[in-house]
N, CA, C and O atoms as a printed pandas DataFrame, in Angstrom:
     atom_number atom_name residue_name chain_id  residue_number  x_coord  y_coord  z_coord
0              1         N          UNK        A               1   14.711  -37.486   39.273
1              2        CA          UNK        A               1   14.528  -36.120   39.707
2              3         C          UNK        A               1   14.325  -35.225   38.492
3              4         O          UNK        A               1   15.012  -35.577   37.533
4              5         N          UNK        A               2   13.660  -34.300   38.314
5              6        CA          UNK        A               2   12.819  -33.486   37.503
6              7         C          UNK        A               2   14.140  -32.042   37.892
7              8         O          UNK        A               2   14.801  -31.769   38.894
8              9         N          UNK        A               3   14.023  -31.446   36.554
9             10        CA          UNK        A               3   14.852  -29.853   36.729
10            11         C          UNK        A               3   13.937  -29.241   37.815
11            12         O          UNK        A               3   14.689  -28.970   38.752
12            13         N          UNK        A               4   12.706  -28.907   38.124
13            14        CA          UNK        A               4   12.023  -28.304   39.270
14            15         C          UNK        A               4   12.398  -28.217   40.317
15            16         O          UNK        A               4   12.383  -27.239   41.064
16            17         N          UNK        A               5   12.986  -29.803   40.570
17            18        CA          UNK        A               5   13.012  -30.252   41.862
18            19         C          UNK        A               5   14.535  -29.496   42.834
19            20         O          UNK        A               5   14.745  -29.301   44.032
20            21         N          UNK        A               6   15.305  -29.258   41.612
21            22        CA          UNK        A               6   16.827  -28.691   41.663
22            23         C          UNK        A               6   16.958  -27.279   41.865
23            24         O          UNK        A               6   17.969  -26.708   42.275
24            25         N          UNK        A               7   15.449  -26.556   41.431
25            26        CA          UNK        A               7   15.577  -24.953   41.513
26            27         C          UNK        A               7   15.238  -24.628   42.895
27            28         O          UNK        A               7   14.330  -25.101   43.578
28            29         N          UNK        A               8   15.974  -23.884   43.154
29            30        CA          UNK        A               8   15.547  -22.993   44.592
30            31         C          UNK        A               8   14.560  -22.003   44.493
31            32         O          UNK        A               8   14.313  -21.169   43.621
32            33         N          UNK        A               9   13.999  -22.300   45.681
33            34        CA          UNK        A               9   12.889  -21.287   45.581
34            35         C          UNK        A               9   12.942  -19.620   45.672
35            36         O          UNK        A               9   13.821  -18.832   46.022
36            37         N          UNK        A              10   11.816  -19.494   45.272
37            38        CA          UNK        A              10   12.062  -17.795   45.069
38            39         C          UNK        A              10   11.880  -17.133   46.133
39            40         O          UNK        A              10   10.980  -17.633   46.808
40            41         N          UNK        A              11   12.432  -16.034   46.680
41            42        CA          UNK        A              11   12.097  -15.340   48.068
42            43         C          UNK        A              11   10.795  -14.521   47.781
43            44         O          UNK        A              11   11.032  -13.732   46.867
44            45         N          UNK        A              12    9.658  -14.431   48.175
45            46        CA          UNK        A              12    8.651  -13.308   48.335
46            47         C          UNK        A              12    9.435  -11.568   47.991
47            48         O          UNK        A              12   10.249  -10.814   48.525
48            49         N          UNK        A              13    8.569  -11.612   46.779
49            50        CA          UNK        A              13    9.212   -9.597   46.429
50            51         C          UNK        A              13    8.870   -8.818   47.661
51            52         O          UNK        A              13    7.900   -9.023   48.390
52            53         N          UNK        A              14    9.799   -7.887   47.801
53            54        CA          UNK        A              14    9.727   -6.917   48.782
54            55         C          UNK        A              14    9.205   -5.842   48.461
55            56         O          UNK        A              14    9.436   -5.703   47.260
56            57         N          UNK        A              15    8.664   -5.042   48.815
57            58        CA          UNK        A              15    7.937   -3.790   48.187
58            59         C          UNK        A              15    8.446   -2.706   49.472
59            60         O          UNK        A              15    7.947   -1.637   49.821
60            61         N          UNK        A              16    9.495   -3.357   49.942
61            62        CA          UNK        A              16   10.113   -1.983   50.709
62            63         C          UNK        A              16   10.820   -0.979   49.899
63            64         O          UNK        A              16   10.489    0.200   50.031
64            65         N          UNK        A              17   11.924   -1.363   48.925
65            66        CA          UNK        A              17   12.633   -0.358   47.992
66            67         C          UNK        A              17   11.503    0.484   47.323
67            68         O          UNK        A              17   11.598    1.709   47.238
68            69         N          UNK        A              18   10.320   -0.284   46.801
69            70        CA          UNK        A              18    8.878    0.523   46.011
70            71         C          UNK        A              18    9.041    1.972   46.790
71            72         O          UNK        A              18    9.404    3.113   46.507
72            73         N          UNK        A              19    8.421    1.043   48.256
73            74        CA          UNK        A              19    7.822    2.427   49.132
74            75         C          UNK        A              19    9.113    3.544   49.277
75            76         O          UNK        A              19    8.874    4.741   49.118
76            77         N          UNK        A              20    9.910    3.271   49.457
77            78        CA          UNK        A              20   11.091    4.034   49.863
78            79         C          UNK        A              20   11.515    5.042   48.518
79            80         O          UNK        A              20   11.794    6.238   48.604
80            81         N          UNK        A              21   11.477    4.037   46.980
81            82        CA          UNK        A              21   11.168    5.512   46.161
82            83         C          UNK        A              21   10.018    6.089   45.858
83            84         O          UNK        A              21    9.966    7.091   45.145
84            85         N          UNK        A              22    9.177    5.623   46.274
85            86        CA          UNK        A              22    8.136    6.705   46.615
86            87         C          UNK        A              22    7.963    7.722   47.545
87            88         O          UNK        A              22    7.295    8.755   47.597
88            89         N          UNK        A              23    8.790    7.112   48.301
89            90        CA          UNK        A              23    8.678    8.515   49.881
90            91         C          UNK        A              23    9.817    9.349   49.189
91            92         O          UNK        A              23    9.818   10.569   49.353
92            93         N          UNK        A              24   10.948    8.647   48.296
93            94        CA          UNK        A              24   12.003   10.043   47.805
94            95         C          UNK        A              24   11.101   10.808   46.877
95            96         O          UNK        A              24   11.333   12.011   46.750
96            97         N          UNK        A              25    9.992   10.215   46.137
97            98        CA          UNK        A              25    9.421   11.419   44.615
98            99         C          UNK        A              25    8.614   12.504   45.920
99           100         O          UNK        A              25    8.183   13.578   45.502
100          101         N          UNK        A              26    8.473   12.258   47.122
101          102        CA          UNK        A              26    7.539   13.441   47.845
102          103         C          UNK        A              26    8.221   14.503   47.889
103          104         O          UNK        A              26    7.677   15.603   47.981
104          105         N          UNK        A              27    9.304   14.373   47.839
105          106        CA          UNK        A              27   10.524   14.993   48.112
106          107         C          UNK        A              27   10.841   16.343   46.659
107          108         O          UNK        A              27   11.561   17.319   46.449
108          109         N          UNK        A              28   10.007   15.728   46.136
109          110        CA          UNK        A              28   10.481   16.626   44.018
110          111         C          UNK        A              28    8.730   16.474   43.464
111          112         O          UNK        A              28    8.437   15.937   42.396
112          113         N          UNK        A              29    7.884   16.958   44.259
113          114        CA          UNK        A              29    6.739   16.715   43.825
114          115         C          UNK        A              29    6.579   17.645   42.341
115          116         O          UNK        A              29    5.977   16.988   41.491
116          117         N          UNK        A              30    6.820   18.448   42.065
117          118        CA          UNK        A              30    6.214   19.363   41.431
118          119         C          UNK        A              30    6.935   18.377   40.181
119          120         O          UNK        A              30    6.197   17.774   39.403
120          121         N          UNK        A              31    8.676   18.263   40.053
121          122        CA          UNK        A              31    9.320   17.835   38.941
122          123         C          UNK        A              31    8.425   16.419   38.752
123          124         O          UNK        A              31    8.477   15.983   37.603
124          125         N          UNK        A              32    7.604   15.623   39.707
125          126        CA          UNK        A              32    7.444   14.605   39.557
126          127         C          UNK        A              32    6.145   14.398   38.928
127          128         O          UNK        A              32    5.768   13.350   38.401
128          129         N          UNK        A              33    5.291   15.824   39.061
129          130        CA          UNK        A              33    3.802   15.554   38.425
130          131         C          UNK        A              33    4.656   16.551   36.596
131          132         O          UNK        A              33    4.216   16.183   35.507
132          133         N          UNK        A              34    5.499   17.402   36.634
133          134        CA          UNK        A              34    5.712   17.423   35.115
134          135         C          UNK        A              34    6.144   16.829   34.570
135          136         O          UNK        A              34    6.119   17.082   33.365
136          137         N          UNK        A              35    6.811   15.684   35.004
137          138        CA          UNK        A              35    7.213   14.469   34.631
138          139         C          UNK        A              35    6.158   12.988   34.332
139          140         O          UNK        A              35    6.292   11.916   33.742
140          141         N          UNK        A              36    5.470   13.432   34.841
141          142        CA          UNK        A              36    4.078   12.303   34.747
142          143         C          UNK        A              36    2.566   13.275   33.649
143          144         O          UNK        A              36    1.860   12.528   32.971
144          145         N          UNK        A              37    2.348   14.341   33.618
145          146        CA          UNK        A              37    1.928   15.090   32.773
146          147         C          UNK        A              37    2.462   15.067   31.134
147          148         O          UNK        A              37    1.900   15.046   30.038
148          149         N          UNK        A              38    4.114   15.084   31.705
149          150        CA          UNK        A              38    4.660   14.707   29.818
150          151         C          UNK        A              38    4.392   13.896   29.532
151          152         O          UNK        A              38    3.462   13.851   28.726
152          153         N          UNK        A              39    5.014   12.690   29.988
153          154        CA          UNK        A              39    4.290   11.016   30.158
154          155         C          UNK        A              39    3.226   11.096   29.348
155          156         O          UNK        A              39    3.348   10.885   28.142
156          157         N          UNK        A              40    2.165   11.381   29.857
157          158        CA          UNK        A              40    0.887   11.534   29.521
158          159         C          UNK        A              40    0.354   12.345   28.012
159          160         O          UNK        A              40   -0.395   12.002   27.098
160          161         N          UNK        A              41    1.046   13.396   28.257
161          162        CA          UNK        A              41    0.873   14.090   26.662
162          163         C          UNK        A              41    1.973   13.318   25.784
163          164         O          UNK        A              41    1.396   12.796   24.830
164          165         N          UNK        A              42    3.176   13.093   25.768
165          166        CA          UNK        A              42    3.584   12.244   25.261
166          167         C          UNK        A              42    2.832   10.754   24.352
167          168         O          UNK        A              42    3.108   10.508   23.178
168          169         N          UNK        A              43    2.032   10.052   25.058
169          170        CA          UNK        A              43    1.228    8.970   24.959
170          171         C          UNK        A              43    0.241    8.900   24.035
171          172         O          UNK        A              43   -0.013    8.270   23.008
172          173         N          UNK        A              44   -0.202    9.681   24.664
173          174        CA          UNK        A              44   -1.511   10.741   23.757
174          175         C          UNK        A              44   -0.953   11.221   22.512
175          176         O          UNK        A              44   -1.384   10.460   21.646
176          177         N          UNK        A              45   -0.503   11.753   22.193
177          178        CA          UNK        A              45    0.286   12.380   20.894
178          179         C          UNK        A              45    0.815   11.111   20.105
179          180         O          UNK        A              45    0.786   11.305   18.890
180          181         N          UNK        A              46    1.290    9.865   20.473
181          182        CA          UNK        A              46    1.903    8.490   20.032
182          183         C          UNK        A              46    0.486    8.245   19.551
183          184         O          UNK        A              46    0.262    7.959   18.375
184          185         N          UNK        A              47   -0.449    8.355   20.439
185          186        CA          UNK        A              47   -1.803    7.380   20.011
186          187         C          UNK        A              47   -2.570    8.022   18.751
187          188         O          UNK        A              47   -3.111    7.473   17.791
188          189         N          UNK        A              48   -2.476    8.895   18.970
189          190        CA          UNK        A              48   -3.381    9.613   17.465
190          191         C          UNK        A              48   -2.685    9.796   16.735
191          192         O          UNK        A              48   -3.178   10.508   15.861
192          193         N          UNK        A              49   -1.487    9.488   16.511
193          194        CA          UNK        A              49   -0.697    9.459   14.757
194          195         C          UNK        A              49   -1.328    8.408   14.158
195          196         O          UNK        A              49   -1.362    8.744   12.975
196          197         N          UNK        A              50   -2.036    6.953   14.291
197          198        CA          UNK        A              50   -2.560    6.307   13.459
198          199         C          UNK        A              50   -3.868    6.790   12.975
199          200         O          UNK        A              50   -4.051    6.746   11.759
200          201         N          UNK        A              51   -4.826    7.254   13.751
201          202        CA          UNK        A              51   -5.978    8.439   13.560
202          203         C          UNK        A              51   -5.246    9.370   12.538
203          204         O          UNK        A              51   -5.693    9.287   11.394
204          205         N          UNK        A              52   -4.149   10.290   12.736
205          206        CA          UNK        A              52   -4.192   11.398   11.837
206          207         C          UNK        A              52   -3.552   10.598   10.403
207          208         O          UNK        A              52   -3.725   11.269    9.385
208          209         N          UNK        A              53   -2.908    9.389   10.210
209          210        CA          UNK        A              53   -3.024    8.607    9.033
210          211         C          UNK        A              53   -3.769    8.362    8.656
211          212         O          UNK        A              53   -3.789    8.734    7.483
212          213         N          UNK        A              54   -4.908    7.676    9.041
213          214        CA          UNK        A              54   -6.028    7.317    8.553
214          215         C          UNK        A              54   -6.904    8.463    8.020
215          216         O          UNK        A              54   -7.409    8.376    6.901
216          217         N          UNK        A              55   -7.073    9.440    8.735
217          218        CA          UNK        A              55   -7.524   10.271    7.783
218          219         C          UNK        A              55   -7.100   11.149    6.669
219          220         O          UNK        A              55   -7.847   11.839    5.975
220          221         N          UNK        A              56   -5.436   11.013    6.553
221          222        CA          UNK        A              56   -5.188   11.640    5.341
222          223         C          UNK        A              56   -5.271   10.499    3.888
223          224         O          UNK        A              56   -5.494   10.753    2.705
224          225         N          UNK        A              57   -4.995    9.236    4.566
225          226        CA          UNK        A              57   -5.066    8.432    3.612
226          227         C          UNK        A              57   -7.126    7.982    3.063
227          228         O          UNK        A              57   -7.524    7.474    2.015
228          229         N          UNK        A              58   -7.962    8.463    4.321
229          230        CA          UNK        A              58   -9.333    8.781    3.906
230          231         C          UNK        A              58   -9.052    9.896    2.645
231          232         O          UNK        A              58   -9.176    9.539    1.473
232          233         N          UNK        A              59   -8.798   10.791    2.883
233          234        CA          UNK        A              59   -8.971   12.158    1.958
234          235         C          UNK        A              59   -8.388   11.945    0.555
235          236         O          UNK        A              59   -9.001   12.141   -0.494
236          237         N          UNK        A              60   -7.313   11.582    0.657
237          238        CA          UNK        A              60   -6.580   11.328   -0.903
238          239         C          UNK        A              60   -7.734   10.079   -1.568
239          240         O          UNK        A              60   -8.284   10.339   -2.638
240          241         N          UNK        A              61   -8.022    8.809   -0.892
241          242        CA          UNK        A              61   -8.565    8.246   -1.497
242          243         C          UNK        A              61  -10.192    8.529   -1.808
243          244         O          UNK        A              61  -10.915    7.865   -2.551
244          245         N          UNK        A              62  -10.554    9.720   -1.015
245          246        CA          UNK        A              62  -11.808   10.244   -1.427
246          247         C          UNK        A              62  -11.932   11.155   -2.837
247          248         O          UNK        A              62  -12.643   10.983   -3.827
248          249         N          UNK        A              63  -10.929   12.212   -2.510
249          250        CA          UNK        A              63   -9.916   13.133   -3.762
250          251         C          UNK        A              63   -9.952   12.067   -4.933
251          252         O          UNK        A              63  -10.595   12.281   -5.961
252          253         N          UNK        A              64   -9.456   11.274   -4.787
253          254        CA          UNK        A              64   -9.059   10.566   -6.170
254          255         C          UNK        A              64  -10.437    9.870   -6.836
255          256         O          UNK        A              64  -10.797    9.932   -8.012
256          257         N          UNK        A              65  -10.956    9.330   -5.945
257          258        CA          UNK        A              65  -12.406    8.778   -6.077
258          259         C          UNK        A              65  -13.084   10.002   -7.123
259          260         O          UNK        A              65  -13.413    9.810   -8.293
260          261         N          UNK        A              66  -13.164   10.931   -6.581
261          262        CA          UNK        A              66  -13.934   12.284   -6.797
262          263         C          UNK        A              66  -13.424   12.779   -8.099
263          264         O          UNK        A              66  -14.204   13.110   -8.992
264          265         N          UNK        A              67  -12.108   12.841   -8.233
265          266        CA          UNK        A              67  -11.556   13.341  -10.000
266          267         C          UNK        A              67  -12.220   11.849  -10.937
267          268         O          UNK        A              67  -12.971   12.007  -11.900
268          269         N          UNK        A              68  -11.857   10.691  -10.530
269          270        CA          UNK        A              68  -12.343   10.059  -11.212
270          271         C          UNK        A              68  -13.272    9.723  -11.714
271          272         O          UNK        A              68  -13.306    9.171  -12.814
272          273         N          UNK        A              69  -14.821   10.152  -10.572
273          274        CA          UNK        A              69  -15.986   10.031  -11.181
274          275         C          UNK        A              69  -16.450   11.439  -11.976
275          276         O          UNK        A              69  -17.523   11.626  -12.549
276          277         N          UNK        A              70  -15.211   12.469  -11.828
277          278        CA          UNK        A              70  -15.910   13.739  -12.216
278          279         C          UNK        A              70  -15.805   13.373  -13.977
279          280         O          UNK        A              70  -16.655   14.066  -14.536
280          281         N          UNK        A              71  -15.138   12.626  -14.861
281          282        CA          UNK        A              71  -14.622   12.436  -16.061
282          283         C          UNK        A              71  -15.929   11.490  -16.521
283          284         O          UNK        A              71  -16.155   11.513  -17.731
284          285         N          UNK        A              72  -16.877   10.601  -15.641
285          286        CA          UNK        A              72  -17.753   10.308  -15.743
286          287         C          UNK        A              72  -18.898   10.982  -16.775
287          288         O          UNK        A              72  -18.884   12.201  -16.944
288          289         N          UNK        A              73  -19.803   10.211  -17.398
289          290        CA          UNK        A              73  -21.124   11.025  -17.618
290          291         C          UNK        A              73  -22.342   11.466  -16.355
291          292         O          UNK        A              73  -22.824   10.641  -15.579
292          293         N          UNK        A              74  -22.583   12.497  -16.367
293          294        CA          UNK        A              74  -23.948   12.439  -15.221
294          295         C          UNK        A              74  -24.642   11.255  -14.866
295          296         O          UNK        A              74  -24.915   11.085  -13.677
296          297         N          UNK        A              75  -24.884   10.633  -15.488
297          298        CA          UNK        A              75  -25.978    9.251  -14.952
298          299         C          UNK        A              75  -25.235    8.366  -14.120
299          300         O          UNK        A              75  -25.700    7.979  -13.048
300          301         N          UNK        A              76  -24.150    8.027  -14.521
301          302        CA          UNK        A              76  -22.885    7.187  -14.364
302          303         C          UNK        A              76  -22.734    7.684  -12.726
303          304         O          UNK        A              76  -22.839    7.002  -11.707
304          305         N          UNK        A              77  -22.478    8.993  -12.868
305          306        CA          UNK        A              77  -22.041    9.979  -11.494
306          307         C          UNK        A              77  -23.189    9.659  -10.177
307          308         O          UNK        A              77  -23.049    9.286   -9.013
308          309         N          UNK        A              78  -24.310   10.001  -10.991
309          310        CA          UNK        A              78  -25.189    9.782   -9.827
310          311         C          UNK        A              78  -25.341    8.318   -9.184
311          312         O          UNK        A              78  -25.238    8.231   -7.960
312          313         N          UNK        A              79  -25.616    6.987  -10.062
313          314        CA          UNK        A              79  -25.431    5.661   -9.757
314          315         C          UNK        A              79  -24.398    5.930   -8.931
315          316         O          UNK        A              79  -24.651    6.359   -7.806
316          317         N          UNK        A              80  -22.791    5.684   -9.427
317          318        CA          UNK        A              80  -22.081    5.488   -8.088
318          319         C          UNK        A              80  -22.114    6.400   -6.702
319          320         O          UNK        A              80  -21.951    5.976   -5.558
320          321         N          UNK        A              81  -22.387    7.854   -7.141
321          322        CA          UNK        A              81  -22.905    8.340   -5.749
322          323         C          UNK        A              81  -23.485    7.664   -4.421
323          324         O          UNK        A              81  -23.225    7.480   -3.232
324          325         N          UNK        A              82  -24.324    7.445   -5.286
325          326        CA          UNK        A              82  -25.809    6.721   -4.464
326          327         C          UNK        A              82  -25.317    5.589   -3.729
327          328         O          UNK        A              82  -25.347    5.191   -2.564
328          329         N          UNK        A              83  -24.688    5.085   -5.226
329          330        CA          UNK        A              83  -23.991    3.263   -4.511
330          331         C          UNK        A              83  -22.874    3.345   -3.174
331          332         O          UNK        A              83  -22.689    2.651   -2.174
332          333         N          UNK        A              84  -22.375    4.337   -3.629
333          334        CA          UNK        A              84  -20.726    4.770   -2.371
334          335         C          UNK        A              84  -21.571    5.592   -0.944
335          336         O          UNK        A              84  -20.949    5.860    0.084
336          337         N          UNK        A              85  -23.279    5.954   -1.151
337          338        CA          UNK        A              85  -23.436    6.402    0.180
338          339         C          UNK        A              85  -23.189    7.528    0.399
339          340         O          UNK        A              85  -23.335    7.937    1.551
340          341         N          UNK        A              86  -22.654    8.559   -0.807
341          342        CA          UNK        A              86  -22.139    9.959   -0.765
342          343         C          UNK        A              86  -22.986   10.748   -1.514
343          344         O          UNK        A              86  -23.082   10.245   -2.633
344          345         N          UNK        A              87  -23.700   11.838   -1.405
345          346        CA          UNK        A              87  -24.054   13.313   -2.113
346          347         C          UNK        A              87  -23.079   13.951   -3.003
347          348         O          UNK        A              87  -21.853   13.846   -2.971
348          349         N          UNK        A              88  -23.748   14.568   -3.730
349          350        CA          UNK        A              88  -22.979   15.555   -4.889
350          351         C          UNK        A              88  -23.479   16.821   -4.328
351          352         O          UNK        A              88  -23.175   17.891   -4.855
């Protein structure tokens, strides 16, 4: 005999308790959509902190790029310009 054979089976989930707190949120609608609205801005606000990293860590490493080629000679300046895809 196999461990399988020893487990009892599972009863089918009920989705009566589901429905039943759902018929109580009809009950607090308004608290229940500012509660699902925060949710939501909440989420949103989590998701673009790696966006607003990325672009400060773009800028410093552009900044630094930029003092460094400024110590450059002109010729020097324009080559890597060109090469990095960027205008002066």
């Amino acid at each position: 005999m196999t461990a399988d054979a020893k487990r009892p089976k599972r009863e089918k989930p009920s989705f009566k308790n589901l429905g039943r707190a759902i018929r109580f949120l009809g009950h607090y609608r308004n608290i229940t959509i500012a509660a699902y609205v925060a949710l939501f801005l909440s989420t949103g606000a989590q998701l673009l902190v790696p966006q607003l990293v990325q672009n400060i860590l773009d800028a410093v490493t552009r900044g630094m790029m930029a003092q460094q080629l400024a110590t450059q000679p002109a010729q020097v300046q324009s080559t890597v310009v060109s090469q990095a895809g960027m205008t002066m």
